[in-house]
C-alpha positions as CSV (number, residue, x, y, z in Angstrom):
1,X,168.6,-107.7,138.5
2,X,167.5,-104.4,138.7
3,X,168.2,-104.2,142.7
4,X,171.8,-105.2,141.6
5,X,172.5,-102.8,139.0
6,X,171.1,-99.9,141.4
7,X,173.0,-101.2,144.1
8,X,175.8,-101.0,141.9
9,X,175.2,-97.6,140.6
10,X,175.0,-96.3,144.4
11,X,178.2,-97.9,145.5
12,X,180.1,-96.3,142.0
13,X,178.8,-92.9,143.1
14,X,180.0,-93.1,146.4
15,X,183.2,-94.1,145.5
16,X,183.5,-91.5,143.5
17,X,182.8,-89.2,145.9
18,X,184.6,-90.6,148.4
19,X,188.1,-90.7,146.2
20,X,187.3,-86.6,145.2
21,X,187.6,-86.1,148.6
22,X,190.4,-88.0,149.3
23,X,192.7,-86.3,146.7
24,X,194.6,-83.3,147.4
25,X,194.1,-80.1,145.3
26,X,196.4,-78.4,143.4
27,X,197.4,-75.1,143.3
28,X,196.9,-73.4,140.2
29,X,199.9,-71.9,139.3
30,X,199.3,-68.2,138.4
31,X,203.1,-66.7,137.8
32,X,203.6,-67.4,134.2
33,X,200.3,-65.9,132.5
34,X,200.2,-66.7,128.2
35,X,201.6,-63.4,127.8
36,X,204.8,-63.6,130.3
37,X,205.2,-67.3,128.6
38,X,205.7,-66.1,125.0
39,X,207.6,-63.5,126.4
40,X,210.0,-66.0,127.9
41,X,210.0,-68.1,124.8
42,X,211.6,-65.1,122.1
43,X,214.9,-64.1,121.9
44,X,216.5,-60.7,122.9
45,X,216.6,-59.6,119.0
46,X,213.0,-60.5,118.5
47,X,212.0,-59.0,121.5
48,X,213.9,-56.0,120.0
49,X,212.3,-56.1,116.8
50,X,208.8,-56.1,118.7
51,X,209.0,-53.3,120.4
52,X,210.7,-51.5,117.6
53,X,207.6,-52.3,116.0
54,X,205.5,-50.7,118.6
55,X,208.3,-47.2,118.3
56,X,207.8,-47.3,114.9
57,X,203.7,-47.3,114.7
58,X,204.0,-44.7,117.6
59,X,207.0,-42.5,115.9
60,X,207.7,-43.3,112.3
61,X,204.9,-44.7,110.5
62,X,203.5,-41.1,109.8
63,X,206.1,-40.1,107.6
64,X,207.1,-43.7,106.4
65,X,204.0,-45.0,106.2
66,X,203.1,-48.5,107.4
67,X,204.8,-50.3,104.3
68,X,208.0,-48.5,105.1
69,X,208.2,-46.8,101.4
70,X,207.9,-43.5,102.6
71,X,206.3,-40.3,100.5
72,X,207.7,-39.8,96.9
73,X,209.7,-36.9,96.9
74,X,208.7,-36.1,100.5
75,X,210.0,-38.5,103.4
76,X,212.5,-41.2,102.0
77,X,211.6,-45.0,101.8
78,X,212.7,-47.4,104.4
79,X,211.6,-50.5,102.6
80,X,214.7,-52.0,100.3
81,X,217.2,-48.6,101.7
82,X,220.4,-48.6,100.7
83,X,221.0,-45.9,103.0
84,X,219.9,-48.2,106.0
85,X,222.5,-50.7,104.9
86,X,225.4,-48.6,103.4
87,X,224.8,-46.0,106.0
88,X,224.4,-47.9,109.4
89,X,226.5,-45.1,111.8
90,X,223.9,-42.1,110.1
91,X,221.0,-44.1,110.5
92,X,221.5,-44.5,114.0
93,X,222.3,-41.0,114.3
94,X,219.6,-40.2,112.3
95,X,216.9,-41.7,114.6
96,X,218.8,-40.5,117.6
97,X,219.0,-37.0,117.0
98,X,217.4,-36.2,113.6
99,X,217.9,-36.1,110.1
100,X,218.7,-32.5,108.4
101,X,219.6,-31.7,104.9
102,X,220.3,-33.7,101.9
103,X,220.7,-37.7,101.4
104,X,220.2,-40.0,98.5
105,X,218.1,-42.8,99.0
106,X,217.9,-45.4,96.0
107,X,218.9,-43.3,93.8
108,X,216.7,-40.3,95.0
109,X,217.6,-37.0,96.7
110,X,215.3,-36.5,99.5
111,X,216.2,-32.5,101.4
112,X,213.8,-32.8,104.5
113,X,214.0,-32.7,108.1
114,X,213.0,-35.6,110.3
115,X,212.7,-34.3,114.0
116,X,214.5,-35.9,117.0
117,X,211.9,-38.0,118.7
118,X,213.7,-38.0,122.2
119,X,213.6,-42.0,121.8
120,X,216.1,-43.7,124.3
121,X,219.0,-45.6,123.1
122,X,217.5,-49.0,123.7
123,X,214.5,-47.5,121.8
124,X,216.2,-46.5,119.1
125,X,218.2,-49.8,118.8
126,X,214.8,-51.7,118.7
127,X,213.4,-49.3,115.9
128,X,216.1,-49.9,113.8
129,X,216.4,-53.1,114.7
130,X,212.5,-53.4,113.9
131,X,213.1,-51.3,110.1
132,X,216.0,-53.2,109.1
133,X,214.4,-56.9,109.2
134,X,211.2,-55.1,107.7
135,X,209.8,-55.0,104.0
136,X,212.5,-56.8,102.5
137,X,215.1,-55.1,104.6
138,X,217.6,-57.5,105.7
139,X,220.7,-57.0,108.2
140,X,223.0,-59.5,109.8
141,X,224.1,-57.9,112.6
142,X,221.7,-56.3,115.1
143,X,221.9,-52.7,116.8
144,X,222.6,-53.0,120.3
145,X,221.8,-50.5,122.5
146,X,225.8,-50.3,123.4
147,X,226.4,-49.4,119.7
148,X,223.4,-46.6,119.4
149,X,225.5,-44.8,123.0
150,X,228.6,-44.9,121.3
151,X,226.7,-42.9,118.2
152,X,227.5,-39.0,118.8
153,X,226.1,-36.0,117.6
């Protein structure tokens, strides 16, 4: 009996070896990493919103702070704006070439300067695309980068 079973065992093993070698190998396909895949998978306005999130840490967020509400009495809040939503044409402006002098944010008068950052117009599409879909912010229409070119000084 125990001839048999080693028998057995012997003949499973070389069959086994025999059929690895027999099969062919696949390549591994290397052109979509994780990364290019979930890149692929969003949509152009939250691939917008993204890298306006990435502008915004670099440019904005020390001023605005990460939570978007800004300094009292210092640099105005983004979080809940009215000015973001009643003022869409001077935000855009605003981003593109800086902010100077008076505005009224929820209810507050804010007399600051906010430099121009030399962002793109794609860049500054994707901030503002980014600030107003943030902290409670809400917008039904996203800025295209068409819309930020046709903004002048």
């Amino acid at each position: 009996m125990q001839k048999i079973a080693a028998i057995l065992f012997i003949f499973l093993v070389m069959t086994a070896c025999d059929d690895s070698k027999n099969k062919e190998k696949k390549p591994i396909n290397t052109e979509n990493t994780t990364a290019e895949m979930s890149q692929q998978k969003r949509t152009p306005q939250q691939a917008s919103k993204d890298n306006g999130a990435i502008i915004y840490t670099d440019f904005c967020m020390q001023c605005h702070l990460g939570n978007g509400k800004g300094v009292p009495n210092t640099f105005p809040p983004l979080a809940g704006s009215n000015w973001l939503t009643e003022k869409r044409e001077e935000s855009i402006r605003a981003v593109k070439y800086g902010q100077r002098g008076e505005i009224g944010v929820n209810g507050k008068k804010y007399d600051g300067v906010m430099v121009p950052m030399g962002l793109s117009d794609k860049e500054v599409a994707d901030v503002l695309n980014y600030v107003m879909t943030s902290w409670g912010n809400t917008q039904e229409k996203p800025v295209t980068e068409e819309e930020v070119t046709n903004v002048k000084k």
